[in-house]
C-alpha positions as CSV (number, residue, x, y, z in Angstrom):
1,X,89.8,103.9,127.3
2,X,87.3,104.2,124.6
3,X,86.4,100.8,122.9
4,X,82.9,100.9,122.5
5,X,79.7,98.5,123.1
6,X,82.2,95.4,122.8
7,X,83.1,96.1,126.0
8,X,80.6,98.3,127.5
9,X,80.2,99.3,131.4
10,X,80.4,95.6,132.9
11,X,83.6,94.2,133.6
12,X,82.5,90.5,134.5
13,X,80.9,87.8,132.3
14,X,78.7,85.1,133.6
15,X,80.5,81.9,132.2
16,X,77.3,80.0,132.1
17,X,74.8,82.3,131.2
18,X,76.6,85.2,129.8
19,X,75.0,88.1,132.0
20,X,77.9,90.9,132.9
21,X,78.3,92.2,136.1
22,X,80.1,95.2,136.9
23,X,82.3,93.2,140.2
24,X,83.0,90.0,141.3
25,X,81.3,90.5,144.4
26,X,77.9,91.2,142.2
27,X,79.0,88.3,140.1
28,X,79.2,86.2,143.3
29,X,76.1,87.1,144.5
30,X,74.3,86.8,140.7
31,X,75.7,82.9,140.5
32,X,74.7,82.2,144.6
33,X,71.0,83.3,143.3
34,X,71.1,81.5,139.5
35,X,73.9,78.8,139.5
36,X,73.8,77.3,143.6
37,X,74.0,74.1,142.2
38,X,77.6,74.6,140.9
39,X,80.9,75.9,142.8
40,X,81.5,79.7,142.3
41,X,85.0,80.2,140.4
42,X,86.3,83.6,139.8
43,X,89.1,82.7,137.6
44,X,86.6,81.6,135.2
45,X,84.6,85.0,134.6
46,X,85.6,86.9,131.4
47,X,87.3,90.0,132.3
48,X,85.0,91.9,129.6
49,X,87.8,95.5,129.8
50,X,91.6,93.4,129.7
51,X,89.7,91.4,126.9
52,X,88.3,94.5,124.6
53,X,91.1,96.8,125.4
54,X,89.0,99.3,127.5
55,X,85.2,100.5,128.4
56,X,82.8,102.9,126.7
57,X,83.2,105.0,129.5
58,X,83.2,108.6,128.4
59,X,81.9,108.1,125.2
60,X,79.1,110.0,125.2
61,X,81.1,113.3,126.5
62,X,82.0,114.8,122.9
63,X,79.3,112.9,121.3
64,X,79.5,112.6,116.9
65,X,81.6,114.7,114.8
66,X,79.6,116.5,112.7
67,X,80.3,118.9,109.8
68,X,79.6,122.4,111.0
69,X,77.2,125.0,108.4
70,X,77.8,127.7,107.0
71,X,76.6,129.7,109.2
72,X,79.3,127.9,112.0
73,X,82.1,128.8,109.9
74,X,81.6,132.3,109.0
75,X,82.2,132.8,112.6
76,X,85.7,132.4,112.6
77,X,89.2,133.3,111.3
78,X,89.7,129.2,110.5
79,X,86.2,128.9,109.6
80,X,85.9,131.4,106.8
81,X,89.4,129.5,105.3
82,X,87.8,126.6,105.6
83,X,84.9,128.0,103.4
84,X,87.4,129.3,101.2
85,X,89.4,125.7,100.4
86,X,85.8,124.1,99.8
87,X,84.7,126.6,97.4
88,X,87.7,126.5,95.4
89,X,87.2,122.7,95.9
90,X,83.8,123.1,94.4
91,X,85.2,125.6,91.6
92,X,87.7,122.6,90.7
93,X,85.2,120.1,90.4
94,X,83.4,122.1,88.2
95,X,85.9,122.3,86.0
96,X,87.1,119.1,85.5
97,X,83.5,118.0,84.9
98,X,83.3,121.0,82.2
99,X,86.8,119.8,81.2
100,X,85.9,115.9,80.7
101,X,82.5,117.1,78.8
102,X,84.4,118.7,75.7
């Protein structure tokens, strides 16, 4: 459901002027004020969701993944191993680089 801006909130495309609308009906209405001159045709509107796959709706709900501190991980059981594979990460590192400079 998540595709991002590509697809964004607005389901319809203008097929003139490109402006999205989030109905037919509001596309209707949009071409009746900006297009009078020329017959209104649904089939020809862009279907902005079938053609991305989705809508960004919901994507602000869990928001970025960012790594948590320290201080974050000392809170818990999983946390503290999790500090404990990246120092012995860090330890390793430090060796090889000790290791590659002899």
């Amino acid at each position: 459901d998540r595709k991002g801006g590509a697809a964004g909130h607005a389901k319809f495309k203008c097929p003139v002027c490109g402006m999205a609308a989030p109905s037919l009906k509001s596309g209707e209405l949009h071409w009746d004020s900006k297009h009078a001159k020329l017959p209104f045709k649904p089939e020809d509107w862009s279907d902005l969701h079938a053609m991305h796959g989705g809508t960004t709706k919901g994507v602000a709900v869990k928001g970025a993944e960012k790594e948590k501190t320290i201080h974050e991980l000392k809170k818990t059981e999983a946390g503290r191993k999790r500090l404990a594979e990246l120092e012995k990460e860090k330890l390793e590192k430090q060796f090889q680089e000790v290791k590659i400079k002899r």
